[in-house]
C-alpha positions in Angstrom: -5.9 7.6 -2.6 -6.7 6.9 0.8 -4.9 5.0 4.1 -5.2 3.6 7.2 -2.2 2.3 8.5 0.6 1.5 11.5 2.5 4.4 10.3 -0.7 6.8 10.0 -4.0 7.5 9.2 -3.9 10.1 6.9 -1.4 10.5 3.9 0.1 13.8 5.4 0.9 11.7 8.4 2.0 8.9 6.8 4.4 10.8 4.3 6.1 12.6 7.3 6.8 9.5 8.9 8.2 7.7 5.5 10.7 10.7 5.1 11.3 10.0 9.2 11.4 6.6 8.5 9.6 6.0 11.8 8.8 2.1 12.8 4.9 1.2 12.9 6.0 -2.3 15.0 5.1 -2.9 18.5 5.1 -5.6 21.3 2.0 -6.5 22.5 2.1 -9.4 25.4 -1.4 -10.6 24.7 -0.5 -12.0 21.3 2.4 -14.4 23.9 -1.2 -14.8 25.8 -2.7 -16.0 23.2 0.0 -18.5 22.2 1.7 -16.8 19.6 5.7 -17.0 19.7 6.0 -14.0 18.2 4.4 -11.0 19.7 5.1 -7.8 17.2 2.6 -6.9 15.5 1.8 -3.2 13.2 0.1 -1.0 15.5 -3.2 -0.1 13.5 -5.9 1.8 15.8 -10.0 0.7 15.5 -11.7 3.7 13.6 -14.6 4.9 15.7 -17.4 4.6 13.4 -20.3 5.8 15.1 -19.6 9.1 14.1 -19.7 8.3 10.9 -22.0 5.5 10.2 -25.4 4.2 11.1 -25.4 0.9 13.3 -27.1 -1.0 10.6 -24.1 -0.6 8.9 -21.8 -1.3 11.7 -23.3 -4.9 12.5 -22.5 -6.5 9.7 -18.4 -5.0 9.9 -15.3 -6.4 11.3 -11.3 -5.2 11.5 -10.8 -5.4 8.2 -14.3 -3.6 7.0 -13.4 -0.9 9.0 -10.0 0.3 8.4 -11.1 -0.3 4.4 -14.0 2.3 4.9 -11.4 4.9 6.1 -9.6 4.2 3.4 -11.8 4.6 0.9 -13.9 7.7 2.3 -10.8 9.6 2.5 -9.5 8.3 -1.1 -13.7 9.4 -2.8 -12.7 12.6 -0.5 -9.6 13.2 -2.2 -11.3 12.4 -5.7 -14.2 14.8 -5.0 -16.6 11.7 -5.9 -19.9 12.7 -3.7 -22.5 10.5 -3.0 -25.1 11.9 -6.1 -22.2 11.5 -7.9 -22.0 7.5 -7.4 -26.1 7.1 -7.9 -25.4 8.6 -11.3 -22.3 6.6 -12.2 -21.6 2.4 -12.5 -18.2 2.2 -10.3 -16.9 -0.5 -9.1 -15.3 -1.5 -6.3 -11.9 -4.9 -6.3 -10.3 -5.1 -3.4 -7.7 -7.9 -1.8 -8.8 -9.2 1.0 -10.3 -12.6 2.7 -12.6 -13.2 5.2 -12.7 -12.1 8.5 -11.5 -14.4 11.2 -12.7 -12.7 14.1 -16.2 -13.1 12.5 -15.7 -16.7 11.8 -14.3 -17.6 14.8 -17.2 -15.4 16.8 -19.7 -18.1 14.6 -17.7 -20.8 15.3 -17.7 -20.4 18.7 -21.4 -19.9 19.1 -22.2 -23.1 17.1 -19.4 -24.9 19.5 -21.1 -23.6 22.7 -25.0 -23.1 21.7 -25.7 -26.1 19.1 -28.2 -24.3 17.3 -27.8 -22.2 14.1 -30.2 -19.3 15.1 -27.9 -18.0 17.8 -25.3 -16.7 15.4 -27.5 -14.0 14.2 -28.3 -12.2 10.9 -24.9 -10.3 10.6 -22.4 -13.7 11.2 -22.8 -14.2 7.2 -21.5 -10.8 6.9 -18.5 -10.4 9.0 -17.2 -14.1 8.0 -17.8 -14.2 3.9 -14.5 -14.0 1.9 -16.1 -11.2 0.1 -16.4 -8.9 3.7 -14.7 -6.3 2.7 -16.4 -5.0 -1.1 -20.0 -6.5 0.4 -20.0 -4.1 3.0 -17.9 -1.3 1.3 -20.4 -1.5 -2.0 -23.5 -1.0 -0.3 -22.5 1.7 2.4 -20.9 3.5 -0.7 -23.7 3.1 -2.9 -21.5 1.3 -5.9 -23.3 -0.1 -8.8 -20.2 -1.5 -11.2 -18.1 -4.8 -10.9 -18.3 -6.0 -7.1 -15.5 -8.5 -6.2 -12.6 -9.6 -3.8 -9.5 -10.9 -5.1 -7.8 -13.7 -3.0 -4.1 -14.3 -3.8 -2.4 -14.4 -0.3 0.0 -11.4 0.1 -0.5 -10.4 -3.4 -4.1 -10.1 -3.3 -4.2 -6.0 -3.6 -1.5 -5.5 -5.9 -3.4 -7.9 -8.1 -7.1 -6.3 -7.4 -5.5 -2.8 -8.4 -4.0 -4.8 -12.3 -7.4 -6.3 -12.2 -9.4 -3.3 -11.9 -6.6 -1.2 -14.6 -7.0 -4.6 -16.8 -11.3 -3.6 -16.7 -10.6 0.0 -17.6 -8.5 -1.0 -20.2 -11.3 -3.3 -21.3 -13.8 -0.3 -21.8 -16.2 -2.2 -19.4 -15.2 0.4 -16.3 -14.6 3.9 -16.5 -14.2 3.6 -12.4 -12.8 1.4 -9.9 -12.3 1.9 -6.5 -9.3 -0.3 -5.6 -6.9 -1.7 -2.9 -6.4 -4.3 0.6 -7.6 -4.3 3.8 -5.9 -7.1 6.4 -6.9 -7.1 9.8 -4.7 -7.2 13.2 -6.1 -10.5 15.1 -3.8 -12.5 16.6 -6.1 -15.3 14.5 -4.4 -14.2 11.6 -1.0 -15.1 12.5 -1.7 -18.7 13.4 -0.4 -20.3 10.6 3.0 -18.1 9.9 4.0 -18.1 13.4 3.2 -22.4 13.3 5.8 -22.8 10.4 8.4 -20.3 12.1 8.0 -17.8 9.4 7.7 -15.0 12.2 10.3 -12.7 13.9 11.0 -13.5 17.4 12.8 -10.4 18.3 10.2 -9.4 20.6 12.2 -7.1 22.8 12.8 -5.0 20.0 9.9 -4.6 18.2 11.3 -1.3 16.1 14.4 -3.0 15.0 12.5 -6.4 14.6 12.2 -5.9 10.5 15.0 -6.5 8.7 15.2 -6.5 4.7 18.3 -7.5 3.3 20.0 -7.7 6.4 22.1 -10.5 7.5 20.2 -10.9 10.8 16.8 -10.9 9.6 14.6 -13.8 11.0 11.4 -13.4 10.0 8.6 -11.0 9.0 6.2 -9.1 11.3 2.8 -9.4 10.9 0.2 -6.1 10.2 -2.3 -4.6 9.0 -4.9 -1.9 8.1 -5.7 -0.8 4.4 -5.3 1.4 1.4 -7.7 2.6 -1.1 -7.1 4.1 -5.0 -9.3 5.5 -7.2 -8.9 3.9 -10.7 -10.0 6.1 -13.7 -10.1 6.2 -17.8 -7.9 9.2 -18.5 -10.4 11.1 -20.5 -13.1 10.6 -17.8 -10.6 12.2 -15.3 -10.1 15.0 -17.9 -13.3 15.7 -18.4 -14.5 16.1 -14.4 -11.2 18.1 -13.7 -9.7 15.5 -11.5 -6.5 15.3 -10.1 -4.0 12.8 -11.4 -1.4 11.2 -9.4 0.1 8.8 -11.8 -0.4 6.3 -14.4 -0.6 2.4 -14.2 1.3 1.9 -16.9 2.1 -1.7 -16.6 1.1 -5.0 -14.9 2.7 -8.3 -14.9 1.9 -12.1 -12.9 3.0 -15.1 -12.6 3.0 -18.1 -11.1 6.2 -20.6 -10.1 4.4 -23.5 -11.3 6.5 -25.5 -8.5 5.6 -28.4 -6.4 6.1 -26.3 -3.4 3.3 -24.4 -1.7 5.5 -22.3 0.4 8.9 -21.6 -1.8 9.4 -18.1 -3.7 10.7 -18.5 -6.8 13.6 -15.7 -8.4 12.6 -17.5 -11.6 8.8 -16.6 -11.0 9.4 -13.4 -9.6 11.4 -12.0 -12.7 9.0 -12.9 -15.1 5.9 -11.0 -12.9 8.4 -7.8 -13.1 9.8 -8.2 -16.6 6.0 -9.1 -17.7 5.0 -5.4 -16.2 7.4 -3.9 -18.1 6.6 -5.3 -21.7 3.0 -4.4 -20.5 4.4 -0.8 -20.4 6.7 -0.4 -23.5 8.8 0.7 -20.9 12.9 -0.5 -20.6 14.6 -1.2 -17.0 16.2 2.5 -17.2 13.4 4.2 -16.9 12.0 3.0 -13.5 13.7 5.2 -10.7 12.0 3.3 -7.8 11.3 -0.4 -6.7 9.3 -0.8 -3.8 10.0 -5.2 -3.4 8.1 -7.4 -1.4 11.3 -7.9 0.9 9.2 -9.3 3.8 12.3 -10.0 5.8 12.6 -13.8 5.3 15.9 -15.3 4.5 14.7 -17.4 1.6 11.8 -14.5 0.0 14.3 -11.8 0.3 17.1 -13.5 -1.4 15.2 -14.8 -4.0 13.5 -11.3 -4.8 17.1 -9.6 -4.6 18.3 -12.4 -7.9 15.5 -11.8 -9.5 16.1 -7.8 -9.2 19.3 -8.0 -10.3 18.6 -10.4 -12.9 16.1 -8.3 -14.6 17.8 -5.0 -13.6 21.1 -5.9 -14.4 23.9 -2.8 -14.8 20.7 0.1 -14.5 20.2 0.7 -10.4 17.2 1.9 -9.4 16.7 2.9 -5.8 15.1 -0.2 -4.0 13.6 0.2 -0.7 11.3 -1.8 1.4 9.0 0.3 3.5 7.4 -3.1 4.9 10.8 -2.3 7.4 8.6 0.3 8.6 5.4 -1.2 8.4 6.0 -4.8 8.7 3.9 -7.4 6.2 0.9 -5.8 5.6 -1.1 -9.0 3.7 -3.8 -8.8 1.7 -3.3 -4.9 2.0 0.2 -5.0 1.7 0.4 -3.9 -2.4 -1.9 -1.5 -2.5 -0.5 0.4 0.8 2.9 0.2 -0.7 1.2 1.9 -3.9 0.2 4.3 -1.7 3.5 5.2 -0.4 5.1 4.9 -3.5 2.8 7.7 -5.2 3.5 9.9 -2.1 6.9 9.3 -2.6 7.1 9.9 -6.1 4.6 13.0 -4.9 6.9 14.5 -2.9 10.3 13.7 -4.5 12.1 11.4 -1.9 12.7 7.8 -1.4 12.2 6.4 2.3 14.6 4.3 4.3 15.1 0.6 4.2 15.3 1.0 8.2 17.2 -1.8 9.9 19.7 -2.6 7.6 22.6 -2.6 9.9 24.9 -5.4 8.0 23.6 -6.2 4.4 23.4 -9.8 3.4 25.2 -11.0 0.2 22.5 -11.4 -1.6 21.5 -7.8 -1.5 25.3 -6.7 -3.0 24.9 -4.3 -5.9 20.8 -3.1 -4.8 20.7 0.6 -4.4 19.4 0.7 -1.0 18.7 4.1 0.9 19.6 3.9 4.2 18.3 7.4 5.0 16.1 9.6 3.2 17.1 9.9 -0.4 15.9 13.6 -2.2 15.1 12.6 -5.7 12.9 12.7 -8.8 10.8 9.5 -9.5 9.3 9.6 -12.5 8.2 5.4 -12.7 8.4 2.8 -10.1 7.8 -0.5 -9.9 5.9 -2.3 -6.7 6.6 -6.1 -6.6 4.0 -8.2 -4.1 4.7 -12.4 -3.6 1.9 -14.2 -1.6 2.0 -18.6 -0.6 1.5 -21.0 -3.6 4.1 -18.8 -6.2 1.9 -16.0 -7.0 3.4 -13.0 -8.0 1.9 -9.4 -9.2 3.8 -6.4 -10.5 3.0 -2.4 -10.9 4.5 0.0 -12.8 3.2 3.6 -11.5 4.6 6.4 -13.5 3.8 10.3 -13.8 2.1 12.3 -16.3 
């Protein structure tokens, strides 16, 4: 696994600051500039990738592009998977994402300004395609198996990471390199901060996410990316990998209402309950819950009904390290995989930071407000994007 993320670029770093329970979330005035109500945003540095790539590779990159080839290089790092070793081998590569809006509003703007198509250049098809991200990754790593982008709003990488489990399953993969990548622009946030789905508690941009807790008023928006490396369990055998856990279940679903916008506790059970038929596996036996729990009045109550539904007498720990992080996006399931495994790694649960005064709806959730020492043998990661689409994980140990 590999990250690149507010609260660190590395997963040493970033599992010290989960135990800390340190705040990724900054003000930064230029988003106001821009015309944004809300300025807090994930602080996600650029990667220098000179270093580390040739330019013709860096033309035809963006935000997004970028903080996913960190990712990834440190995750085929971690897995020992060289570069002879992919020319030999037919991995793929799914990954949540959409297209870059710096790179289509860069094109956009030419056009606008210069009438004539020619002046965009050669690398404008690049930067702006839906597919960015697995384009560019697939050809810089030299991957030869199934080559696609999943776009599902906010769920987008916990689904790409079922998808690519789903193709192993199938026999048709023996490898997939997996996960999200969601850029920083203030482009991004457009939309959410039009319908007032942003938090305007810019002065305090630490204390600005707030789970479960009575004065939560919105999410934050981030960013950055998280990369996994996929695997059939004899194949990892037989090249003396190292195994972090095992996707044991998967689980969707869709509310099916007339509402683009509205989660759904209805919808949102079945997705979890689905992933747990998918892995023979009974509510007592998941330790962990790492929830959407965005910070929205309406997603967070809903997801907290739907928890307690489905979870009923059995309390698991539930934490939302988006308190940390803020709302990832398209990355945001596969970076809370990430954090998950580290924290089933390393035997703690993080804080759900923030939760001064916890609203009703969250009464009878086991939430940690400090660092919790514990064994996790399963958890369950739950991801909720626009239009009622809902993906769920269960991670457990071998």
């Amino acid at each position: 696994m590999g990250i690149w993320s507010c609260i660190g670029q590395d997963l040493q770093t970033v599992t010290e600051n989960l135990k800390q329970g340190r705040s990724g979330i900054i003000f930064d005035p230029e988003r106001v500039k821009y015309g944004l109500h809300c300025g807090l945003i994930g602080n996600v540095p650029r990667p220098n990738l000179k270093p580390l790539l040739e330019r013709r590779f860096r033309v035809n990159m963006q935000e997004l592009s970028e903080y996913a080839y960190m990712a990834s290089k440190e995750a085929l790092e971690m897995a020992k998977i060289s570069s002879d070793y992919r020319k030999q081998k037919d991995i793929g590569i799914i990954f949540g994402s959409g297209c870059s809006s710096v790179g289509f509003d860069a094109m956009c703007d030419v056009m606008r300004n210069e009438k004539d198509s020619l002046m965009v250049g050669p690398s404008a098809i690049f930067q702006g395609d839906a597919s960015h991200v697995t384009m560019n990754l697939a050809t810089i790593f030299g991957l030869r198996g199934i080559n696609m982008s999943v776009g599902a709003a906010c769920a987008s990488s916990n689904h790409a990471i079922g998808i690519g489990t789903m193709f192993i399953r199938s026999g048709m993969q023996e490898m997939v390199l997996v996960g999200g990548a969601m850029e920083t622009s203030p482009i991004n946030a457009v939309g959410e901060d039009a319908i007032e789905a942003l938090s305007l508690n810019n002065d305090k941009p630490q204390q600005a996410c707030r789970p479960f807790d009575k004065k939560r008023d919105g999410l934050i928006p981030s960013g950055g990316a998280a990369a996994l490396i996929l695997e059939e369990y004899e194949h990892a055998i037989a090249r003396g990998a190292t195994i972090y856990g095992e996707i044991a279940g998967y689980g969707f679903s869709s509310n099916g209402t007339e509402t683009i916008a509205a989660p759904d506790s209805e919808s949102e059970y079945r997705a979890m309950a689905n992933a747990l038929r998918d892995a023979h596996m009974k509510p007592e036996q998941i330790d962990l819950i790492n929830p959407h729990a965005a910070s929205t009045q309406i997603g967070d109550r809903e997801e907290a009904i739907a928890i307690k539904k489905l979870f009923g007498v059995h309390h698991p720990w539930v934490t939302s390290t988006k308190s940390m992080t803020g709302h990832e996006g398209w990355a945001a399931g596969a970076c809370e995989t990430v954090y998950s495994l580290l924290m089933m790694q390393h035997g703690f649960v993080a804080p759900t930071i923030n939760l001064e005064h916890m609203d009703e709806c969250a009464e009878g959730l086991r939430l940690p407000r400090k660092t919790e020492q514990t064994t996790i043998n399963a958890f369950l990661n739950h991801s909720t994007g626009l239009g009622g689409t809902s993906s769920a994980l269960i991670i457990k140990k071998i």
